[in-house]
Each structure stands twice: as C-alpha cells, then as structure tokens.
N, C-alpha and C positions, 0 to 999 in steps of 0.2 A: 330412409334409414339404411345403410348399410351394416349388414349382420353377418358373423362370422358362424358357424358349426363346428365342433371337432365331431366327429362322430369313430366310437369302437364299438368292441362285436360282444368282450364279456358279458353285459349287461342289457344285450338284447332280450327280447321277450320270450322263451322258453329254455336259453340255451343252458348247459348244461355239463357238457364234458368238452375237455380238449379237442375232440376230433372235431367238434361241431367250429372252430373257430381255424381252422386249418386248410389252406389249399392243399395238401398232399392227399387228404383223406376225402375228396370230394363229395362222395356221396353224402355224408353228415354234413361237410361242411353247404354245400350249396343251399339248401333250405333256410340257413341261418344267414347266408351269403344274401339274400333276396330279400329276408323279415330284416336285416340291417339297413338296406336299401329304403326296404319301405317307410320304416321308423324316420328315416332323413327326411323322405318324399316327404311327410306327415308333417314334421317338423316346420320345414317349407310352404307348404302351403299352408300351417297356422303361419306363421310370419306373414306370408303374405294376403293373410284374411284380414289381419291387423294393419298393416301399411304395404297394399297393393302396390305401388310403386318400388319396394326395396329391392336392395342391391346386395346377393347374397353370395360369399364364398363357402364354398364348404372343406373341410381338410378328414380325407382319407387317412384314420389315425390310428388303424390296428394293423401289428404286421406287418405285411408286405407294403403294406398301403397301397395295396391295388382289388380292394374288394366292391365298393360301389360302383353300381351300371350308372354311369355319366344317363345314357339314355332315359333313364326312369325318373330324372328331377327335370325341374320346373327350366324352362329355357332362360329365365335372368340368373341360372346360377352360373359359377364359376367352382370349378374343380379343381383341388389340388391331389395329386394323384402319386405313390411314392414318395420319398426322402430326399428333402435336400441336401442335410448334412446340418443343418444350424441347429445351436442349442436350443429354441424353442419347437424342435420335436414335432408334438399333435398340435401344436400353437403357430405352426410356421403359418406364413402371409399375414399373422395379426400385426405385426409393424409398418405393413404395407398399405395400409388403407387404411380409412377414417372410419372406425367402425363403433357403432352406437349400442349394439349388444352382441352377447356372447352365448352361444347355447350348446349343450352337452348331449348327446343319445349316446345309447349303449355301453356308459359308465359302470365300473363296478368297484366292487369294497377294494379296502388295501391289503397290501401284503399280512399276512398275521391274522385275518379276520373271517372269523367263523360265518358271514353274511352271505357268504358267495363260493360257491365250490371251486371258482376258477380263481378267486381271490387272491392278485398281485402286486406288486409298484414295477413297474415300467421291465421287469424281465421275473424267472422265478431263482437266480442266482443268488438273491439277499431274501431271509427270514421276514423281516423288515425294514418298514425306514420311519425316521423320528423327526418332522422338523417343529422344531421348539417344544420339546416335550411330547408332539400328539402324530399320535401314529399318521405317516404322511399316503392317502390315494393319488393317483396321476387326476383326481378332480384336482383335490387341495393345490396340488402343485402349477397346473393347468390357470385354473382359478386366479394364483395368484401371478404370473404371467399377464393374465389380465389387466388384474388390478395395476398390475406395472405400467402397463399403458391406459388405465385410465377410464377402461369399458364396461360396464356393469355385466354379471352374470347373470343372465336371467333365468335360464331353463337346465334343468339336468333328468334325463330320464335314465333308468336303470334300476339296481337291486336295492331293495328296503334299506336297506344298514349304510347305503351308501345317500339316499335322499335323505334319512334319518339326519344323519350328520349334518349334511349341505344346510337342512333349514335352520337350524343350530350355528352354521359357520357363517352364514347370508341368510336372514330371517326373511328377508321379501321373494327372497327366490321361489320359482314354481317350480315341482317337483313331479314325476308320473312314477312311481314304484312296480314296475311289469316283472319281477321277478323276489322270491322271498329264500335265501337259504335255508336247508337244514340240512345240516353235516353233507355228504356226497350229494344229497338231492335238489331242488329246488321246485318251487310252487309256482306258476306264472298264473295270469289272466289270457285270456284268447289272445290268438298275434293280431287279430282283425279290431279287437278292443283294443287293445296297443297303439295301434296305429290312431282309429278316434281321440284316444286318449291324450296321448301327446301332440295330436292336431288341434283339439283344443289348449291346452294347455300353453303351447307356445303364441297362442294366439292371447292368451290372459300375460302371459310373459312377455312380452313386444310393448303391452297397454303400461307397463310395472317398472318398466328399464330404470327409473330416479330413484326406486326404494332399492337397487341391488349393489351395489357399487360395495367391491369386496375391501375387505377391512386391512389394510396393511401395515403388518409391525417394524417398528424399526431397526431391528436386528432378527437376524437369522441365524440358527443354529441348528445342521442336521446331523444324524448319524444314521448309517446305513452297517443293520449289521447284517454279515454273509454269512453264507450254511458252511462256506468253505476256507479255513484262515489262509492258505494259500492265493488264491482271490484278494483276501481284504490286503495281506501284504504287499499285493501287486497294484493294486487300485492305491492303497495309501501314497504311495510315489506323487500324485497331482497335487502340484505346488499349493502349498498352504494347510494341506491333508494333515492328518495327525491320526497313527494308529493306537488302539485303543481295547484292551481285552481280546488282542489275540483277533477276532473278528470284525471288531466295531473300525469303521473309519470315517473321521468326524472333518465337517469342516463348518466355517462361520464368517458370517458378512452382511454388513448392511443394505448390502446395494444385492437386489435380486437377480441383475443378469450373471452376476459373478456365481450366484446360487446354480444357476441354471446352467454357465458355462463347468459348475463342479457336475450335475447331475449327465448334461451330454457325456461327460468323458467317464463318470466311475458308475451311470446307472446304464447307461446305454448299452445293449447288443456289439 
C-alpha cells in the first residue's frame, strides 16, 4: 500500500505558544522541531508494522515546510520538503501516486476554536472560515482533498476538539488526542507516550482504510470572514468571489478543485 502523511506542528504533543512552532525563535522552537519529527517517525513505522512492504510519502506541511529531519524516517519514505505553489498546499504529491490511505499528525482545531491556543485555518488573517455551514479546520479541508481523489483518511493525531470532530466527520477514523486546550493553556500526555501512541494507532489505521473513505457533498459553499475588511475587499476580487458584510468573502462550487483553486489564492500566505 502506498500511504501518504501531511504532517504540522500545532497539534504536536505539548506545544503550546507561537514561539514553539517558529524557526526564528529556535530555542523553543527546536524541541517541538524534533517531537514533530518523531510523531511522523511513529506514524511510520505503525504503517509499516501493518504492511511492511509500504510505500510512503510524507508532506512537510507547517510553515516553511522545511522542519522534518529527512534523516529520522524510515528509508522507504519519500519527502516532500517546502512549497510548490499548487492549490493542494499540505496535500501536494496526493495526485501523484496511487495512494491507499491518508494520515494526519500534528493537526489542530480551526480558526475561532477555543480547543487549541494556536487555533487557525491555514494563516491567522480570517477570524474564521465556513464551509457549508460548519466551521472549516486545514483537517476538514485537507480531508476532503482526499476524498477528491478517492483515498480513505485513516489516522489524525493532535488536540481533543480537533479528533472530537474527525470521528464525527469519519466515524471509522483512528484518532490519538496528545494535546487538550484550556484558554492560553494546554494539557498533553508525555511526548514519549505520543509517540507509542500514534505508532499504534496507525498501525490499527492501515488494518481500517474500507470503513474511512470521506463523505463528499455535492456542492460547496465557503465563507471566510477577515479580522480586517480591507483584506476581505482585496481578496473578494477572485473571480466568482462575492463580498459580503464588509468582511465575509463567499464563494461556491460543486467541483472541489475550483474550492481549493478559491482557498490557494484568498486563504494562502
């Protein structure tokens, strides 16, 4: 089986404040730099406890995208490292290969959500974002990318509020919860538990792949409102956009890469 990862850093196992997910701030950050690393390693070797032979990519997807040591995974992985530029973002190389499941580390709540101190959708320039009603995470969005092409989600590890939802949105999904907010704080389990934890866990997730296969509706409809209506003004410009209360800019389509070609351009850095 070939298996893809996205792996981020909110939703690693202690983290905490901004500094910790930052290259400029190294000293905080490296520590978290390393338990992200591991969490992937983990990840990895449950996959390949389940199907020894698998073919794994993995996509560096906080950031820079240059925070996992290549060095510290399994030699059949393949690493994508940095930005290409394409609308599938933390998904990039899923179109590329024939891949049988999908696994998440270091997820966390969405923008608006008291579950996670760092708690975003894909920058902190929008309050929130909506798709079809329900407050959207870079999982949900991620998630369904997926489903776009076909590949069941199996695994998401990261903050309570954010597994909460997943087994709610994908009932067969396996989940590891290594992080619990409360307001500026958060609660974890040991990083060395972390790492057992999600090594099992993706190894029950690999066995699971035919009960996860994400649920895809057939229209889409988002809004992303900004903190700043200067911003939403300049972002409504993306053909098909439509401004909306000053902040809100909405867009709608049945077909998901048009979704994603809206989010590259009005959610992206």
């Amino acid at each position: 089986m070939n298996v893809f990862i996205s792996a981020d850093i909110e939703g690693t196992c202690g983290i905490t404040n901004w500094a910790e997910t930052e290259r400029s701030t190294p000293r905080d950050y490296v520590p978290f730099q390393k338990q992200m690393t591991r969490e992937v390693r983990a990840a990895c070797d449950g996959v390949l406890s389940a199907e020894k032979d698998s073919k794994i990519f993995v996509k560096d997807a906080h950031d820079s995208a240059r925070n996992l040591d290549p060095a510290a995974l399994p030699e059949c992985v393949h690493i994508m490292r940095g930005w290409s530029g394409d609308p599938l973002s933390m998904m990039s190389g899923l179109d590329a290969g024939d891949f049988g499941a999908v696994l998440f580390t270091g997820y966390h709540a969405w923008a608006a959500c008291g579950g996670n101190p760092l708690s975003h959708t894909m920058n902190l320039r929008n309050e929130y974002v909506t798709l079809n009603g329900v407050r959207m995470s870079e999982f949900m969005m991620n998630a369904y990318t997926a489903g776009y092409y076909g590949v069941p989600v199996v695994f998401l590890s990261g903050d309570k509020s954010l597994c909460d939802f997943a087994q709610e949105f994908i009932p067969g999904i396996t989940t590891v919860a290594v992080n619990e907010g409360r307001g500026g704080a958060t609660v974890s389990m040991h990083p060395d538990v972390a790492v057992k934890e999600i090594k099992e866990g993706a190894k029950r997730a690999i066995k699971n792949a035919k009960h996860c296969l994400v649920p895809m509706p057939d229209f889409f409809e988002m809004t992303v409102r900004f903190r700043e209506h200067p911003t939403a003004y300049s972002k409504s410009f993306y053909p098909g956009a439509v401004l909306e209360d000053e902040k809100n800019v909405c867009f709608s389509s049945d077909d998901w890469f048009e979704m994603l070609r809206f989010c590259h351009f009005v959610l992206s850095d």
